[in-house]
C-alpha positions as CSV (number, residue, x, y, z in Angstrom):
1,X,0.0,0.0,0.0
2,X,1.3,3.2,-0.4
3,X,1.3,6.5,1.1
4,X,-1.0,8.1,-1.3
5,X,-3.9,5.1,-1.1
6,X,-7.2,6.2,1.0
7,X,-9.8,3.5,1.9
8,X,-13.6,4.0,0.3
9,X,-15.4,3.2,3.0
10,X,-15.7,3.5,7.0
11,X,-14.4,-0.6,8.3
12,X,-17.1,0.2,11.3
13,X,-20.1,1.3,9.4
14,X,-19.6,1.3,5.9
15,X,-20.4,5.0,4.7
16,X,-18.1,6.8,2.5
17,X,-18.1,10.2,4.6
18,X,-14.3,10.1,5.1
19,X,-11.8,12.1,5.3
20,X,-8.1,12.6,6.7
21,X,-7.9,13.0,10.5
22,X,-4.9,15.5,12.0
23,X,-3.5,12.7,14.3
24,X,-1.1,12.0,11.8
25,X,-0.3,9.6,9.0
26,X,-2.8,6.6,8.2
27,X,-5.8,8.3,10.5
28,X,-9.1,8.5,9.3
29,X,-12.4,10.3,10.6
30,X,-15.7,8.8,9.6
31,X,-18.3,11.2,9.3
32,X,-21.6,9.4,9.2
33,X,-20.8,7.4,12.8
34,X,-18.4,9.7,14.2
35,X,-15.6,7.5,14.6
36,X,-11.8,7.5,14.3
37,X,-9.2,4.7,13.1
38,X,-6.2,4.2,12.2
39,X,-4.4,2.3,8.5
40,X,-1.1,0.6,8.3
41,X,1.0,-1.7,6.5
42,X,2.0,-4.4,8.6
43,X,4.8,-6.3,6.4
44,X,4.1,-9.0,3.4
45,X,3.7,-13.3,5.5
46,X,6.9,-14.9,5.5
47,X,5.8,-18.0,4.1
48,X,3.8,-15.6,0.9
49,X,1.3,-17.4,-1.0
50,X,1.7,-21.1,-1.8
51,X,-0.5,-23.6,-4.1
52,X,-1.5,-26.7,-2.9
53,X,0.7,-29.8,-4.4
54,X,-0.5,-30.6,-7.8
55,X,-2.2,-27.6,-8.6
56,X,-1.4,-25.0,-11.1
57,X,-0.1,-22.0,-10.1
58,X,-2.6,-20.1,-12.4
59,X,-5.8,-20.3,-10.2
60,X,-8.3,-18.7,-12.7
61,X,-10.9,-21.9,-12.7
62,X,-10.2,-23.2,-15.8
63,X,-11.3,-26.9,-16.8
64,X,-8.4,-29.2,-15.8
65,X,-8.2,-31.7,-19.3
């Protein structure tokens, strides 16, 4: 994520009245339910994404012939 991205919609109530809050980077005020939260990167898993043995790596749902 980077610094620039802004979420669409409240996590608590789901309204879009959103805008940038002055505690500092990654803080968020919701309008519609008056509340306040917080966005942040935690780090990418250290095991990433795997695919089960025998499958294909390309997940799309293809037929398997």
């Amino acid at each position: 994520m980077s610094g620039r991205a802004a979420p669409f919609y409240c996590p608590y109530c789901g309204d879009e009245d959103l805008r940038p809050s002055e505690e500092g980077h990654g803080s968020w005020e919701c309008g519609a339910c008056n509340r306040a939260f917080r966005l942040s990167f935690l780090g990418l898993l250290a095991k990433g994404v795997t695919t089960p043995p025998g499958r294909s790596a390309d997940l799309r749902g293809g037929s398997e012939t």
